[in-house]
Structure formats: C-alpha cells, structure tokens
C-alpha positions as a Python dict, from the first residue, in 0.01 Angstrom:
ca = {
    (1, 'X'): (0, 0, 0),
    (2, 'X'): (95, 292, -194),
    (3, 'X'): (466, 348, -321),
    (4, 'X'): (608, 634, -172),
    (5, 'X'): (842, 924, -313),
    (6, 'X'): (1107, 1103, -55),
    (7, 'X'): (1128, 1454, -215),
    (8, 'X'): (1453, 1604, -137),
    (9, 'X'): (1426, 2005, -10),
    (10, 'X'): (1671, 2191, -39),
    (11, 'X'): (1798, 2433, 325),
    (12, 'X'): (1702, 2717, 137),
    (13, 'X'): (1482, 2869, -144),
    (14, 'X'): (1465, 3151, -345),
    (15, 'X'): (1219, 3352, -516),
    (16, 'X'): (1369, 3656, -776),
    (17, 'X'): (1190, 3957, -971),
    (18, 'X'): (1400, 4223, -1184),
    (19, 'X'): (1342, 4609, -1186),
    (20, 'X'): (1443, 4675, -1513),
    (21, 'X'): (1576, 4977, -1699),
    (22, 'X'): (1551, 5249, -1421),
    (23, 'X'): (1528, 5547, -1463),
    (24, 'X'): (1687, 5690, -1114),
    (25, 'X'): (1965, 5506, -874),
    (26, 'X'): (1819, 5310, -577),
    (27, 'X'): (1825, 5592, -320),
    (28, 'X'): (2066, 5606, -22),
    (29, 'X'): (1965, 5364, 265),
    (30, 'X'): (1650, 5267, 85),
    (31, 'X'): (1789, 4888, 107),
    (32, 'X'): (1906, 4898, 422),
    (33, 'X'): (1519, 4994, 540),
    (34, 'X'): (1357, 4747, 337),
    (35, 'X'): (1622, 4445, 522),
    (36, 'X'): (1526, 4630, 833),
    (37, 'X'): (1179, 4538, 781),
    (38, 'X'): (1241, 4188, 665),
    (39, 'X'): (1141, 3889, 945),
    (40, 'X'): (1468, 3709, 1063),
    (41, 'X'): (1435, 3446, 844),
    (42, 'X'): (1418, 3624, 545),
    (43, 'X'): (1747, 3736, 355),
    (44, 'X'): (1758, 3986, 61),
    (45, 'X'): (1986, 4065, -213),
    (46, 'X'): (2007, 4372, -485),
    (47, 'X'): (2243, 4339, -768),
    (48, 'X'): (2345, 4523, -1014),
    (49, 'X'): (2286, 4308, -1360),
    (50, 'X'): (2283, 4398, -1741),
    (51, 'X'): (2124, 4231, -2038),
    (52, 'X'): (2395, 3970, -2051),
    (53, 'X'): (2278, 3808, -1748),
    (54, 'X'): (2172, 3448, -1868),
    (55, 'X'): (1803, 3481, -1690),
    (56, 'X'): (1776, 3810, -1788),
    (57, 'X'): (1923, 3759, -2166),
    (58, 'X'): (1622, 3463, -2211),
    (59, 'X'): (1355, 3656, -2088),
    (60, 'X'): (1457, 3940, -2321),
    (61, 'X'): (1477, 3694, -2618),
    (62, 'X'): (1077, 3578, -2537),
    (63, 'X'): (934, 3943, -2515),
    (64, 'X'): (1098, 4031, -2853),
    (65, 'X'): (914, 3746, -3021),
    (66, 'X'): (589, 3841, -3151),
    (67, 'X'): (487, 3534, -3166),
    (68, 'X'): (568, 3453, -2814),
    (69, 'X'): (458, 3760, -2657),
    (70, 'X'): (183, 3923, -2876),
    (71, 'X'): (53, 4173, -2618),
    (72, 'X'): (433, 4332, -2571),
    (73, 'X'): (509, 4652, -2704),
    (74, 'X'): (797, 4563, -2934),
    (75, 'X'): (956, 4849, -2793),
    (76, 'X'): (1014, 4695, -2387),
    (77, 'X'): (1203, 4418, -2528),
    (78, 'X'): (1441, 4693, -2714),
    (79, 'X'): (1466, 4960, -2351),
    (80, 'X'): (1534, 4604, -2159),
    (81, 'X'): (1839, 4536, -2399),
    (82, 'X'): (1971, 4916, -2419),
    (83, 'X'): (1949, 4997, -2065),
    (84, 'X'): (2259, 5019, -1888),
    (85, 'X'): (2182, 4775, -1601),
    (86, 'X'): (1884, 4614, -1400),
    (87, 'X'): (1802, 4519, -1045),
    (88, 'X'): (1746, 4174, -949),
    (89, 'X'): (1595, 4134, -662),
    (90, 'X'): (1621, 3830, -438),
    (91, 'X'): (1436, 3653, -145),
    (92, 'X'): (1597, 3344, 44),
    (93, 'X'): (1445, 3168, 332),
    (94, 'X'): (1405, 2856, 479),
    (95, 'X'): (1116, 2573, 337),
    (96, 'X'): (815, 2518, 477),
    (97, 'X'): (562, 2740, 622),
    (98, 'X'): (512, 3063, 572),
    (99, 'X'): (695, 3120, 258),
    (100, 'X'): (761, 3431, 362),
    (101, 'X'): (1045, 3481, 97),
    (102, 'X'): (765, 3516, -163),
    (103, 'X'): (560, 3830, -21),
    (104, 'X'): (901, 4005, 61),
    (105, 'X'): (1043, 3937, -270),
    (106, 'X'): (761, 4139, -420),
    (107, 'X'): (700, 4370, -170),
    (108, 'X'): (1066, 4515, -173),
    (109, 'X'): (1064, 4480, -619),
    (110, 'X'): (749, 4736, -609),
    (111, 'X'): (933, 4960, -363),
    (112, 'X'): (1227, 4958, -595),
    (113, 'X'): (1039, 4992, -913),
    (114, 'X'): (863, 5307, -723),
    (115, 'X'): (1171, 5439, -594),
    (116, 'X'): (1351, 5427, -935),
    (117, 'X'): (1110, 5423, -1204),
    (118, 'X'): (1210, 5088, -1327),
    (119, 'X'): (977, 4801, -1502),
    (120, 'X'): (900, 4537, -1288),
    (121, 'X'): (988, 4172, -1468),
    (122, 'X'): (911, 3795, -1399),
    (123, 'X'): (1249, 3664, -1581),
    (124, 'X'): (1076, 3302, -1501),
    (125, 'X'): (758, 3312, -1767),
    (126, 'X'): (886, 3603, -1846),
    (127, 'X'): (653, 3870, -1831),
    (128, 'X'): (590, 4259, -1740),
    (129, 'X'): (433, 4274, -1453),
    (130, 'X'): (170, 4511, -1438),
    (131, 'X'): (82, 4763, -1136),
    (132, 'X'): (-74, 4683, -924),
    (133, 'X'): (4, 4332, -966),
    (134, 'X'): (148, 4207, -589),
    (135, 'X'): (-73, 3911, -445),
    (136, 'X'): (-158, 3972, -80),
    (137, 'X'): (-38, 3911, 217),
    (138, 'X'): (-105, 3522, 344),
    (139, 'X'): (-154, 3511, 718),
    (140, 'X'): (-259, 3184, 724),
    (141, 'X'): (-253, 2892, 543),
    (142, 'X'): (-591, 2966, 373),
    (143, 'X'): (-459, 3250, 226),
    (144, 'X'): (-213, 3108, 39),
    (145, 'X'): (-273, 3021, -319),
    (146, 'X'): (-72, 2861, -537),
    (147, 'X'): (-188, 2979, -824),
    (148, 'X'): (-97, 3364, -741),
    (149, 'X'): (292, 3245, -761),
    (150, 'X'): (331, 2927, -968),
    (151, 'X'): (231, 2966, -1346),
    (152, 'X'): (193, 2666, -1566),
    (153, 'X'): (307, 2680, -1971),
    (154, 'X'): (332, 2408, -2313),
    (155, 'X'): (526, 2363, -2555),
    (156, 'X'): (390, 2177, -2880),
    (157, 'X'): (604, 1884, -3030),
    (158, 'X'): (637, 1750, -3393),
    (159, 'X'): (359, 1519, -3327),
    (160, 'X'): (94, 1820, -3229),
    (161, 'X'): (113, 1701, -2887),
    (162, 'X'): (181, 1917, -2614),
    (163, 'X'): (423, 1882, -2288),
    (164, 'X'): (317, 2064, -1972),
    (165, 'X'): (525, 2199, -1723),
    (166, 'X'): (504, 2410, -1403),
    (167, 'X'): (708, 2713, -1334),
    (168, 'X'): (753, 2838, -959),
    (169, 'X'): (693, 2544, -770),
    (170, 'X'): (1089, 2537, -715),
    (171, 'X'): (1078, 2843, -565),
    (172, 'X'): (911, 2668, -279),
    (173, 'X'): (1134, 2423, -226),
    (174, 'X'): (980, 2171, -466),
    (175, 'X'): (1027, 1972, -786),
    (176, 'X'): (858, 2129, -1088),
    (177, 'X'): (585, 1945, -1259),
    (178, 'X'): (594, 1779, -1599),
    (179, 'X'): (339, 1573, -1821),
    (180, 'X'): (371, 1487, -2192),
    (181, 'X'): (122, 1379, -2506),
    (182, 'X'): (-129, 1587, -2443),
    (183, 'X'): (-416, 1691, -2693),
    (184, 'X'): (-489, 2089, -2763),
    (185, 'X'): (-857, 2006, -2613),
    (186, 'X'): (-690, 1868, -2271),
    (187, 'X'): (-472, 2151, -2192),
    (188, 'X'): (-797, 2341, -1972),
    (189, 'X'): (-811, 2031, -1768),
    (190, 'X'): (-483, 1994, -1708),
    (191, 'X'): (-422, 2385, -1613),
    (192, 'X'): (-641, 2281, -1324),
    (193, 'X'): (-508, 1969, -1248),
    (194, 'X'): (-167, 2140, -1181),
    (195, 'X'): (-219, 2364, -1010),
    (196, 'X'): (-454, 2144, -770),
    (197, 'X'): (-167, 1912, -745),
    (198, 'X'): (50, 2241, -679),
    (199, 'X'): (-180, 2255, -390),
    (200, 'X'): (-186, 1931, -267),
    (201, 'X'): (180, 1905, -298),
    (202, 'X'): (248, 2266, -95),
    (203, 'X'): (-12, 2148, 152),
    (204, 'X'): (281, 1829, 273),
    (205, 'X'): (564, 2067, 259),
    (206, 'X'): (411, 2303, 510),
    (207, 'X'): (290, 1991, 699),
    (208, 'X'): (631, 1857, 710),
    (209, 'X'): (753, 1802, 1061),
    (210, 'X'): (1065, 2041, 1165),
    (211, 'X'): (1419, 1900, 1139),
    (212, 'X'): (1298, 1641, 858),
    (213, 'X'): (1502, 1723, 540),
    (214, 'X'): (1274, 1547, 280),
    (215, 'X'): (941, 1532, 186),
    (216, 'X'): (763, 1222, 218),
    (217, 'X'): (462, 1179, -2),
    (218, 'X'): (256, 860, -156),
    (219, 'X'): (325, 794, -582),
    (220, 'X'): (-26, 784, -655),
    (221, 'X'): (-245, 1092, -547),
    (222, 'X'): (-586, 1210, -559),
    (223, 'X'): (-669, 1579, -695),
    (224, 'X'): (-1019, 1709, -637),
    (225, 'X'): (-1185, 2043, -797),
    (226, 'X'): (-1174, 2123, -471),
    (227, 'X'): (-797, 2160, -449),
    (228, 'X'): (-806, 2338, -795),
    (229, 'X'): (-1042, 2591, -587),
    (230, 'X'): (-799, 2640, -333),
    (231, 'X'): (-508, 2675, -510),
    (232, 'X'): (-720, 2991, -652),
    (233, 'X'): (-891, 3079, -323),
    (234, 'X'): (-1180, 3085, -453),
    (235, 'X'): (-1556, 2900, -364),
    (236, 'X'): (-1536, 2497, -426),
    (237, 'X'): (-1744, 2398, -704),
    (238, 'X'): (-2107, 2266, -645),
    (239, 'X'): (-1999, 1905, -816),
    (240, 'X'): (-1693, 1771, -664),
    (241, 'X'): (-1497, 1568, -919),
    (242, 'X'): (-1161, 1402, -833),
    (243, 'X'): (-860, 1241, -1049),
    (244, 'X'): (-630, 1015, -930),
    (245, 'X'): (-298, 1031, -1066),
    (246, 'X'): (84, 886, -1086),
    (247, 'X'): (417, 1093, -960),
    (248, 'X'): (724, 962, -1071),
    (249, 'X'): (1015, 1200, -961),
    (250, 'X'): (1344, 1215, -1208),
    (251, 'X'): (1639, 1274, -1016),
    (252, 'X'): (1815, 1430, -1372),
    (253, 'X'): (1539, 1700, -1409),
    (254, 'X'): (1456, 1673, -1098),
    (255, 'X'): (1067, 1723, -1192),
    (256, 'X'): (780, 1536, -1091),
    (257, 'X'): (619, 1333, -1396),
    (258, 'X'): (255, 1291, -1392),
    (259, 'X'): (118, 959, -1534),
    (260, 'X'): (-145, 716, -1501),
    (261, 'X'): (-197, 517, -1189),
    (262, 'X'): (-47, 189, -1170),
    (263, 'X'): (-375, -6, -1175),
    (264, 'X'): (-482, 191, -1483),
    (265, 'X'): (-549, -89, -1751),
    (266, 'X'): (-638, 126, -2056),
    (267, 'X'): (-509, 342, -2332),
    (268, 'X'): (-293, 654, -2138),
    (269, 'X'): (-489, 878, -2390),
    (270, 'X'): (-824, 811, -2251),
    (271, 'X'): (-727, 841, -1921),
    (272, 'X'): (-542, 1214, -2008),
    (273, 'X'): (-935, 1261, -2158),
    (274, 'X'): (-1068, 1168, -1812),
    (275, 'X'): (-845, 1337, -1629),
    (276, 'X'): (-908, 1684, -1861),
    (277, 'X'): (-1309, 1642, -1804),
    (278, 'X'): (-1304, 1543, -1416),
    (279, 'X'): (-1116, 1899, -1354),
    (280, 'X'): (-1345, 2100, -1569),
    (281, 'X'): (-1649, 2039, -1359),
    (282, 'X'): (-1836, 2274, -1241),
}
C-alpha cells in the first residue's frame, strides 16, 4: 500500500494583484459596490501601499533587470518606484471548491485599474499584466484550469542544473511544488508535469469532504497528458502517456518535493529523462 501525505490547509486563502501607479483616486463608493457584489464567502481588501512594501519592492527589483525581464520597458520599473502609492488588492475565502477568491480578486483589480488608470501587476512572478488578460469565469469544475492561475519558473545552479518550482498553488490552499537537478532539455517536460500534478493535486482539495482540515493524498502519484490537458482546458492528446512520481512534503518550506518512486531502481537522471519525454507526447 501506498504511503500517504496529510497536507495541512490552512482556514483561509488568499489570492493578491496590485494596481500600480494610478493616475486618479479610487472613486467614492466604488469599493463598497464591488464588496456588494462579492458572494458571502468572499472578503476583499484595498490598501494603500508604496514601493517599500516588501512584495511590491521584489517585484520592482525583477522588472528593472534586463536580464530578468527583457520584454519590460525599462521605464515601468522606474513609474512603479516614483509613484506615490499603489493598490493591492486582496481576495480571502475559504479552501476548497469554487475558489471563488481567485475570479473576484481579478475581477475587482481590472475595475480598479479602469477606474484609476493604474497598471495592473502580478507581484508573485512578477509581471505586467496585459489587458485583457482576466481568465474566465469557472462555473464548474471543468472550467477550472490550473494553468490560467499557477505559473511555474527555474532557477539555474552552479552545476548548470536547474530547480523547478511552482508559484500560485498556495493561493489555493496548497503546498508549492519543488524539484531539483534538472537538465536545460527536461525543463518542457517538466512544465507539463507540474502543472498536471497542479491538477491532480487541486482535483483532492475540491474533493475533500467538508469539516476535514487536511488533505489526504497517496506519496506516489500518477500524472497523465491527460491531466496536463486539463490543467490547460484544452483537447487530451491522441497518445496518452503517464508518469508516476514521488511527493515528499517539507514541513520547513512547506513545498511538495517531487522525486522518483520508491520502487525506482535506476539512476534519478534517467528517470527525470523519462519523466520529460512521457509529458511531451502528443
């Protein structure tokens, strides 16, 4: 029998956008209609921040660095930092399904950003978001798609080797994740791999029964292209390939490492090979 992991979830979750640099004040009561509109379970917040803000300050450092963020206009990174103050703009809800936080959350940043003139930012990756931009609405579970609010980046070590981590998966309530050594030629693979697992792994929140504070879900899983499609919503492919993986969670980082399964008797580095080619079938 499989080990399993109990994934802690948090009572609430949050999802966060900035409107940066406007150009006009939010207008009287426009707030207080946009909370009016809001289902019960969602809550919303609009501060007042300024480039000091620690989320804000980082995603200010990224777009100023060419190298990090080649298709910025040098000039964004320089209004963000001289602007007088931003809006962030914040969701909160409980797990589970619908993650109705997420559409609201967006929804009430492009309102803002209309009503004031102001950019709209992902602080996460970070990133200008461009208009239109909003996913749409999901009014049922095929809808959603993971991909439209969880983005996946690298970072290369000393050794040429890359670590791979997901971005947004916290904002539903779960751990981010994390895999390490991989090769330049792997990283297509494993963009699909995560965010099929993203799927896989949103598909047992929302199944979770009500009341039950964890998430209960078996070490070893298998990801199919078919997951990778509907983390995209998009057709499945014609060939239906699967990979079968390891999650072992880290209470410090609290992310989700992705290894080989247990019965694996080779060389990691083939099976991250495997792995890359079984998710890029078509």
């Amino acid at each position: 029998m499989s080990a399993k992991i109990l994934l802690p979830v948090a009572a609430s979750v949050s999802a966060a956008y900035v409107v940066a640099a406007p150009e006009e004040p939010v207008p009287a009561g426009a707030v207080a209609e946009l909370v009016e509109a809001l289902p019960p379970e969602v809550e919303l917040r609009v501060e007042e921040i300024d480039g000091t803000d620690p989320s804000l300050a980082h995603a200010i450092r990224v777009l100023s660095c060419p190298d990090c963020s080649p298709d910025v206009d040098p000039l964004v990174a320089v209004l963000l930092e001289m602007a007088k103050g931003h809006l962030r703009v914040t969701c909160t809800a409980p797990p589970g399904w619908p993650p109705s936080h997420l559409h609201w959350c967006a929804l009430a940043t492009d309102r803002l950003a209309e009503l004031t003139g102001g950019a709209r930012l992902d602080p996460r990756r970070p990133r200008v978001l461009p208009d239109p931009w909003r996913p749409g609405p999901f009014l049922t579970r095929e809808d959603f798609a993971v991909g439209d609010w969880v983005s996946v980046g690298f970072a290369v070590g000393d050794d040429d080797r890359c670590v791979m981590r997901t971005n947004g998966l916290s904002w539903l309530g779960l751990p981010e994740l994390r895999a390490a050594r991989l090769t330049g030629g792997q990283l297509h693979g494993w963009l699909h791999l995560f965010n099929g697992l993203g799927h896989v792994l949103a598909s047992a929140l929302f199944d979770r029964p009500p009341g039950r504070r964890g998430v209960e879900i078996s070490a070893e899983q298998v990801v199919t292209t078919a997951d990778v499609a509907a983390a995209h919503r998009v057709s499945r492919p014609v060939r239906q390939e699967r990979a079968v993986i390891r999650l072992r969670h880290d209470p410090r980082t609290r992310d989700l490492s992705v290894l080989a399964p247990a019965e694996f008797a080779g060389r990691e580095a083939d099976w991250r090979e495997r792995v890359a080619e079984a998710m890029c079938a078509e």
